[in-house]
Every structure is written in structure tokens, then in C-alpha cells.
N, CA, C and O atoms as CSV, one atom per row, in Angstrom:
chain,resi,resn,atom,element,x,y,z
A,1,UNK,N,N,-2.289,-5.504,11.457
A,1,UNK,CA,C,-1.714,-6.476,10.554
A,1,UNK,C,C,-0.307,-6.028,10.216
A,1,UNK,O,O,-0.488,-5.062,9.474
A,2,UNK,N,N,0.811,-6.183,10.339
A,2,UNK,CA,C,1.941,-6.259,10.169
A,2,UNK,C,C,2.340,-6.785,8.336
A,2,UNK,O,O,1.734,-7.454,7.499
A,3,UNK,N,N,3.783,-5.992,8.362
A,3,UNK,CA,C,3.954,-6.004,7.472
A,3,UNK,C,C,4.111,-7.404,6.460
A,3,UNK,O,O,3.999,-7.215,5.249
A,4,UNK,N,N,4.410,-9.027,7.041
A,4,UNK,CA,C,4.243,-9.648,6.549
A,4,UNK,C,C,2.990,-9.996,5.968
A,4,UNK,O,O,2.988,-10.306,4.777
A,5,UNK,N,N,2.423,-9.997,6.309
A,5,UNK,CA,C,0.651,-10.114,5.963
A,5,UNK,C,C,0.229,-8.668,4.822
A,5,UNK,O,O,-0.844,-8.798,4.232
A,6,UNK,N,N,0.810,-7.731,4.616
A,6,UNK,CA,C,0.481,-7.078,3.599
A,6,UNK,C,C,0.874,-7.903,2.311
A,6,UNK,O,O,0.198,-8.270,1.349
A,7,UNK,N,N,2.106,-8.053,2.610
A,7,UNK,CA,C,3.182,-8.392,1.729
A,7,UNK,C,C,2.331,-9.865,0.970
A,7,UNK,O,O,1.909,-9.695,-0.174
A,8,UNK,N,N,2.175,-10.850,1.441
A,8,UNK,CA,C,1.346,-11.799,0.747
A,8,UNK,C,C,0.074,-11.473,0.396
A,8,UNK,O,O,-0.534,-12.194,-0.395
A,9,UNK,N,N,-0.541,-10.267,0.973
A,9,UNK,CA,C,-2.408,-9.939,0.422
A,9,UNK,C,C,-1.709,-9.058,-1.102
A,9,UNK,O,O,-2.434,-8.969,-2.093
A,10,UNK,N,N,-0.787,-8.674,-1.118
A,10,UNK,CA,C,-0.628,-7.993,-2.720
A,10,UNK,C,C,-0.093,-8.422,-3.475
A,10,UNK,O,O,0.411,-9.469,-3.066
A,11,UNK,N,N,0.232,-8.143,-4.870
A,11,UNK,CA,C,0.789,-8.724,-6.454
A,11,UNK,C,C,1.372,-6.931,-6.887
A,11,UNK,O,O,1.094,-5.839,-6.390
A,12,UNK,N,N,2.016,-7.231,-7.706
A,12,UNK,CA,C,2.422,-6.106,-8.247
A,12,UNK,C,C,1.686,-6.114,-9.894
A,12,UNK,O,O,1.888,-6.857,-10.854
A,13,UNK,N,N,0.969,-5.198,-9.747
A,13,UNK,CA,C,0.455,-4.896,-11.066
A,13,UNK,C,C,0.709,-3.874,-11.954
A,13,UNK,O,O,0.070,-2.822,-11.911
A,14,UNK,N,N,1.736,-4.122,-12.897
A,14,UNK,CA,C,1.789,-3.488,-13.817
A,14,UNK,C,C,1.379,-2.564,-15.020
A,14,UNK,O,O,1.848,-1.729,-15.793
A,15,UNK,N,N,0.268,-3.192,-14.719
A,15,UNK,CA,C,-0.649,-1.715,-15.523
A,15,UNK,C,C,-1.484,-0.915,-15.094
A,15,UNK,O,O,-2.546,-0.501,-15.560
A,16,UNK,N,N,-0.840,-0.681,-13.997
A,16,UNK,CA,C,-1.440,0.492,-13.253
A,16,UNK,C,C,-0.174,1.212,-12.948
A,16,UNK,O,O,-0.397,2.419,-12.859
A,17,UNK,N,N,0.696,0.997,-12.814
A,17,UNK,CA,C,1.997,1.778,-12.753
A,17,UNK,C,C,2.951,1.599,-13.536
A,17,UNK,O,O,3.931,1.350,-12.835
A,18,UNK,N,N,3.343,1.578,-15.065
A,18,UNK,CA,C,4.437,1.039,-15.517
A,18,UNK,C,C,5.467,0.754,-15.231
A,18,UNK,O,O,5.356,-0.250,-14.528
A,19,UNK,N,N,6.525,1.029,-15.340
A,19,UNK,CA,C,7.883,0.283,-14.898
A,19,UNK,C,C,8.278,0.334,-13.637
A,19,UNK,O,O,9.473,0.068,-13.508
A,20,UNK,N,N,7.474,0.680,-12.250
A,20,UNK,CA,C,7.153,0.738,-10.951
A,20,UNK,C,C,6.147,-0.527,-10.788
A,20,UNK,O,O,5.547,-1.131,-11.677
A,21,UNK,N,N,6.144,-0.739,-9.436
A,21,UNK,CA,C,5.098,-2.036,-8.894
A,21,UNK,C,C,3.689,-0.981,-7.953
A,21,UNK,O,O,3.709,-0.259,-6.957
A,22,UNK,N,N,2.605,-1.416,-8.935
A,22,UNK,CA,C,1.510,-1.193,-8.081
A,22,UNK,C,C,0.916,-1.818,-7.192
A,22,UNK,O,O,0.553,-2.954,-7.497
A,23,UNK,N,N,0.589,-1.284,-5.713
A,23,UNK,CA,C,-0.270,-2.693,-5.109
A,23,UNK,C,C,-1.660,-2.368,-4.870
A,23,UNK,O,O,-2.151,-1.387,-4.311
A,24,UNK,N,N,-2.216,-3.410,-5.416
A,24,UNK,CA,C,-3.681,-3.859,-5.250
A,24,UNK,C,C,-4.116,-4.450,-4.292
A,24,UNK,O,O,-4.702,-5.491,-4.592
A,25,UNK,N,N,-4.056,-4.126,-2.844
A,25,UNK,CA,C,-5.170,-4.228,-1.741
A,25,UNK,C,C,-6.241,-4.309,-1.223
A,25,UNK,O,O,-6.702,-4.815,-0.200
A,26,UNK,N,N,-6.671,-3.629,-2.230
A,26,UNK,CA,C,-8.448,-3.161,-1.803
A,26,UNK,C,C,-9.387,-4.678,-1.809
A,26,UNK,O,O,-9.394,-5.587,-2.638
A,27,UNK,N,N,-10.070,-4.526,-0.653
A,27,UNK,CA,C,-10.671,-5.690,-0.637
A,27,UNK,C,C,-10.499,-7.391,0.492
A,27,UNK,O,O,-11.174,-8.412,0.614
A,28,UNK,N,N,-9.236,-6.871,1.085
A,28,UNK,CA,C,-8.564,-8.191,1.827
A,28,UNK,C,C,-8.897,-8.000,3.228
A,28,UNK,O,O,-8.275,-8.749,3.981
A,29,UNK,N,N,-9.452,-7.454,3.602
A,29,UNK,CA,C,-9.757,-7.068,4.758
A,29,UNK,C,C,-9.088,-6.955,5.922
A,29,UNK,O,O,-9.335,-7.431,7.030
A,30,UNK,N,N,-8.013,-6.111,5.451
A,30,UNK,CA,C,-7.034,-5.862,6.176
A,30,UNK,C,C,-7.035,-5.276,7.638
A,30,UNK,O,O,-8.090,-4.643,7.663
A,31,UNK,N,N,-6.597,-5.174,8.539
A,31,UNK,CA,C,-6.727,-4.286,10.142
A,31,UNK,C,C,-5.676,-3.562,10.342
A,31,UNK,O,O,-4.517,-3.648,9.936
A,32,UNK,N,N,-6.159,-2.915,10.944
A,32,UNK,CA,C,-4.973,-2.201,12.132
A,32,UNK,C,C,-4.234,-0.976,11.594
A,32,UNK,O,O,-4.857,0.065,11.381
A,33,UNK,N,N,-2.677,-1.093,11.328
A,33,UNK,CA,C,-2.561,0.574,10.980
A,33,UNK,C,C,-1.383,-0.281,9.785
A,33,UNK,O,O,-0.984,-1.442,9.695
A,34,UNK,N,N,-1.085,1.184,8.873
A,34,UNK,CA,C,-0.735,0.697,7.778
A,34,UNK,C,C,1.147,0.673,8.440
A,34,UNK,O,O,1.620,1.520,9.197
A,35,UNK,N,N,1.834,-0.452,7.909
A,35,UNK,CA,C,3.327,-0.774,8.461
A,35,UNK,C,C,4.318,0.472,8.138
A,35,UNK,O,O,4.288,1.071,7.063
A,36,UNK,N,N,5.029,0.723,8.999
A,36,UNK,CA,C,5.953,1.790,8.514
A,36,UNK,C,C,7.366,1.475,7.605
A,36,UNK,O,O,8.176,2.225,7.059
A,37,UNK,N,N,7.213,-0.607,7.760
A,37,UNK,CA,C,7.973,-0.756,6.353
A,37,UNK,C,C,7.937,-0.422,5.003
A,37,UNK,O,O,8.762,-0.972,4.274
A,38,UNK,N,N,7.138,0.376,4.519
A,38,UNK,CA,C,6.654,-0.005,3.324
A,38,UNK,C,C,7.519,1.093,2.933
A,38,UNK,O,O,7.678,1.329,1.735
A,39,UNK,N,N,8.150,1.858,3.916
A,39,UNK,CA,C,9.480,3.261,2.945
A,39,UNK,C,C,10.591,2.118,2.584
A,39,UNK,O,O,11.764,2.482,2.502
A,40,UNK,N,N,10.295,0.906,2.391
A,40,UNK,CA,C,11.508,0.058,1.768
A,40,UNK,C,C,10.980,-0.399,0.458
A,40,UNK,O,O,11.867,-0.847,-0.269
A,41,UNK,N,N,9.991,-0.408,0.038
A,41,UNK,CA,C,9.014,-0.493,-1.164
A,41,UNK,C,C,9.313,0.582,-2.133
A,41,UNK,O,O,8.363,1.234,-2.566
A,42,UNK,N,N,10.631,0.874,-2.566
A,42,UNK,CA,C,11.192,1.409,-3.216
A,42,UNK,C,C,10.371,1.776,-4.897
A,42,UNK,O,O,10.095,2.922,-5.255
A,43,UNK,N,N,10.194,0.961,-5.439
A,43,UNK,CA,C,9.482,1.208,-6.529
A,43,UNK,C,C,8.069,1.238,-6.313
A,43,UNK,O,O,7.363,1.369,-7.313
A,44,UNK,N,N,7.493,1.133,-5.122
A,44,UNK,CA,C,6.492,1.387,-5.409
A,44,UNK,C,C,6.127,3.081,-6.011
A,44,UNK,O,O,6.575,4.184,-5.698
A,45,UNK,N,N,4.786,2.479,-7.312
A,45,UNK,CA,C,4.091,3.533,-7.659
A,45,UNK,C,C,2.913,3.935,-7.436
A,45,UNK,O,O,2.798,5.116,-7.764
A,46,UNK,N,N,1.774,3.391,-6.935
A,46,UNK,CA,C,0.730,2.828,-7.356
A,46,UNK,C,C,-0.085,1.905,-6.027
A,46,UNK,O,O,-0.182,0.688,-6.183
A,47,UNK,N,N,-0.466,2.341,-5.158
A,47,UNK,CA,C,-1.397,1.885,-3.849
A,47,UNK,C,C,-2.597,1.597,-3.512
A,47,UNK,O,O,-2.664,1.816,-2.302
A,48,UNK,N,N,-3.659,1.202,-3.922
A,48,UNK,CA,C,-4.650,0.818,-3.220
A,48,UNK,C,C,-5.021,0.042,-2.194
A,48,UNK,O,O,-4.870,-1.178,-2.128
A,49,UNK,N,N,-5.575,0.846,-1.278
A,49,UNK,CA,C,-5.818,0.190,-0.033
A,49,UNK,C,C,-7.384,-0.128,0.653
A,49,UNK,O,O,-7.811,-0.589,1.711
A,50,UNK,N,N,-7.999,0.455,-0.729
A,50,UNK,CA,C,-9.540,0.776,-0.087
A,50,UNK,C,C,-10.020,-0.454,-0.797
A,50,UNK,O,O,-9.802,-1.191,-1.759
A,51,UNK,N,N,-11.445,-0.076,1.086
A,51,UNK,CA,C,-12.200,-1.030,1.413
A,51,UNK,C,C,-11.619,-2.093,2.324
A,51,UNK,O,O,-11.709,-3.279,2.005
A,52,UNK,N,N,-11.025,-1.712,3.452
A,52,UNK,CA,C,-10.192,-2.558,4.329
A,52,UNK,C,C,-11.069,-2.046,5.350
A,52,UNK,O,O,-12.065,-1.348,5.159
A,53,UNK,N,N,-10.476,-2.575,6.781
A,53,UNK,CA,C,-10.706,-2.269,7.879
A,53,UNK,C,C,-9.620,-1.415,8.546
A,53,UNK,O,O,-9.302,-1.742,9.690
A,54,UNK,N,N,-8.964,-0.284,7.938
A,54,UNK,CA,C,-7.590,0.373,8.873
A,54,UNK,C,C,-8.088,1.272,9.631
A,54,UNK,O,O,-9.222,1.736,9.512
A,55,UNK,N,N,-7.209,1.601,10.527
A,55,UNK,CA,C,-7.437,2.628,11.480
A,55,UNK,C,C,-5.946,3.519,11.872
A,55,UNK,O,O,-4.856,3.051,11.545
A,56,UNK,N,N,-6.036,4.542,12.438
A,56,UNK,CA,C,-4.937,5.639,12.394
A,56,UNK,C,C,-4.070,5.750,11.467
A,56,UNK,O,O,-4.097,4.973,10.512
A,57,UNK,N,N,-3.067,6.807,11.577
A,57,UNK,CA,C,-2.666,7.418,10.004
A,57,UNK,C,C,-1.873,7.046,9.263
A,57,UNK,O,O,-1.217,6.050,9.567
A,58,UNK,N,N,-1.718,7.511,8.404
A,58,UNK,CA,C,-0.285,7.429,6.721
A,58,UNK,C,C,0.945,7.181,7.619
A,58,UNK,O,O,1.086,7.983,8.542
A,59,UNK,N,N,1.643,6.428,7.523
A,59,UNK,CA,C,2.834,6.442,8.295
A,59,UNK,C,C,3.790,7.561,7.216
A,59,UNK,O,O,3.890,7.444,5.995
A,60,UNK,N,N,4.580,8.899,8.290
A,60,UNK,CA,C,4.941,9.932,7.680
A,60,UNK,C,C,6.382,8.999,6.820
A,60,UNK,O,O,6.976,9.643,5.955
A,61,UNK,N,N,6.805,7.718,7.067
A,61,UNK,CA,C,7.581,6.828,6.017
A,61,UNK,C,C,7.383,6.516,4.892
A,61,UNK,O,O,8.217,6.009,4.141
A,62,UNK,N,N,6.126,6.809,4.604
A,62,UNK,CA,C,5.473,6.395,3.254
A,62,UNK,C,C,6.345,7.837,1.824
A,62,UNK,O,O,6.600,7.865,0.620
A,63,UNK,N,N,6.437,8.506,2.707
A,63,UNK,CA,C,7.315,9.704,2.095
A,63,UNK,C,C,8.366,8.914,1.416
A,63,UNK,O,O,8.483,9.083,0.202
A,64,UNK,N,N,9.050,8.184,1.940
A,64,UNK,CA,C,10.402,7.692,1.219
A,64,UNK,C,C,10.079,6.974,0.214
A,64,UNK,O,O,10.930,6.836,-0.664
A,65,UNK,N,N,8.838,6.353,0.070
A,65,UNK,CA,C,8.528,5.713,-1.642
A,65,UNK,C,C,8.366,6.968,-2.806
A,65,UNK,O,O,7.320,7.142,-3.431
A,66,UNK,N,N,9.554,7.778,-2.973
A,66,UNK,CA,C,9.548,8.682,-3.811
A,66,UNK,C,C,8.832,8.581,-5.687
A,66,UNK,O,O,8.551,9.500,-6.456
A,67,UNK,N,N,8.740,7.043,-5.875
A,67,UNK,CA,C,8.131,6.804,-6.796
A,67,UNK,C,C,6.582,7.153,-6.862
A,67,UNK,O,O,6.005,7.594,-7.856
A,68,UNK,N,N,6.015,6.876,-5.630
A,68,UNK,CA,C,4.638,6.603,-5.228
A,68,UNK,C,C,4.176,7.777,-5.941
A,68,UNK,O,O,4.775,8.838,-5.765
A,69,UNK,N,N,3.028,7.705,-6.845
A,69,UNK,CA,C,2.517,8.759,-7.285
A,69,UNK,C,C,0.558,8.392,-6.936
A,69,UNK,O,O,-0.300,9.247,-7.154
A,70,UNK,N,N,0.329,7.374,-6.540
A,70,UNK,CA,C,-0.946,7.447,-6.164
A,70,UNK,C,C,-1.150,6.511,-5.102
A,70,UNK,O,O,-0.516,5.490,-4.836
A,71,UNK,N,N,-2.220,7.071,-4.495
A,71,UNK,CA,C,-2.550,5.984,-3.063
A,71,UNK,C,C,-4.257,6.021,-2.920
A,71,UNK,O,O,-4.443,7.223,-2.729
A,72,UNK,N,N,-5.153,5.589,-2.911
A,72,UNK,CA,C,-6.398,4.862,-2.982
A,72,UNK,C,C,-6.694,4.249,-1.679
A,72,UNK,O,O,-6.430,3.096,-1.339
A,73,UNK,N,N,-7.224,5.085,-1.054
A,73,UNK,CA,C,-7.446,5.199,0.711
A,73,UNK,C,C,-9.093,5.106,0.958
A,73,UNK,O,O,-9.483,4.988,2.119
A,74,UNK,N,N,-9.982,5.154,-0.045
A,74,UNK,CA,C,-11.518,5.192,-0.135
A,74,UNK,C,C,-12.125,4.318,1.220
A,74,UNK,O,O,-11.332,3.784,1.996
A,75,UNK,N,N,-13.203,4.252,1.368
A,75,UNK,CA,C,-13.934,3.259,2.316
A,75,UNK,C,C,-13.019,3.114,3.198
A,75,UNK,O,O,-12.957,1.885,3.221
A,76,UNK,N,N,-11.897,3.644,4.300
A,76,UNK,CA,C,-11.497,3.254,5.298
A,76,UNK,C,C,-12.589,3.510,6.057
A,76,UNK,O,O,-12.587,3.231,7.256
């Protein structure tokens, strides 16, 4: 699933990350491998991804969301 298709399965939720955007994923039944756009997701803080269908790894880009302080990877 490519990065457009993340981009509409999430909302930014705010109370899970304060003045950063959290995304809430879990549940959309997502595929494939996670986009290596998402080091443009600048504020992100805050990730859940579990309970999808992904397969192979963290893209080592995810590093550049220097905000990111949690990621929620459960049930892959």
C-alpha cells in the first residue's frame, strides 16, 4: 500500500501526542511494507500501526521523524 493510501486511512489525533500529530492506523487493514515517505511527516509523534496486514521492515527513514516518540507495531 503506498503512501497515498496511508495518508487517507489516518486522522491526526491529538490526544495522544500533544502539539505533534498522532496517527491512528490500527485496524485498516493495511498491506505491504510501511512507505519510506513518512520521514516527511515531520511532526509526527505518535504511530499506531497494529493489527494490519504488513510485511518487511521499519523503513531506516522513519529516523527523520525526530518528533516520533512512539510507534505501536503489535499484531503484525
Amino acid at each position: 500500500m503506498g503512501g497515498v493510501e496511508w495518508a487517507r486511512a489516518a486522522h491526526c489525533d491529538k490526544r495522544q501526542s500533544g502539539n505533534g500529530c498522532g496517527w491512528v492506523l490500527r485496524d485498516n487493514s493495511l498491506t505491504g511494507t510501511m512507505p519510506t515517505e513518512m520521514e516527511a511527516l515531520t511532526q509526527l509523534t505518535y504511530l499506531s500501526i497494529s493489527n494490519n496486514n504488513l510485511a518487511g521492515t521499519v523503513p531506516t527513514e522513519i529516523a527523520h521523524t525526530y518528533l516520533l516518540v512512539s510507534v505501536m507495531l503489535s499484531w503484525e
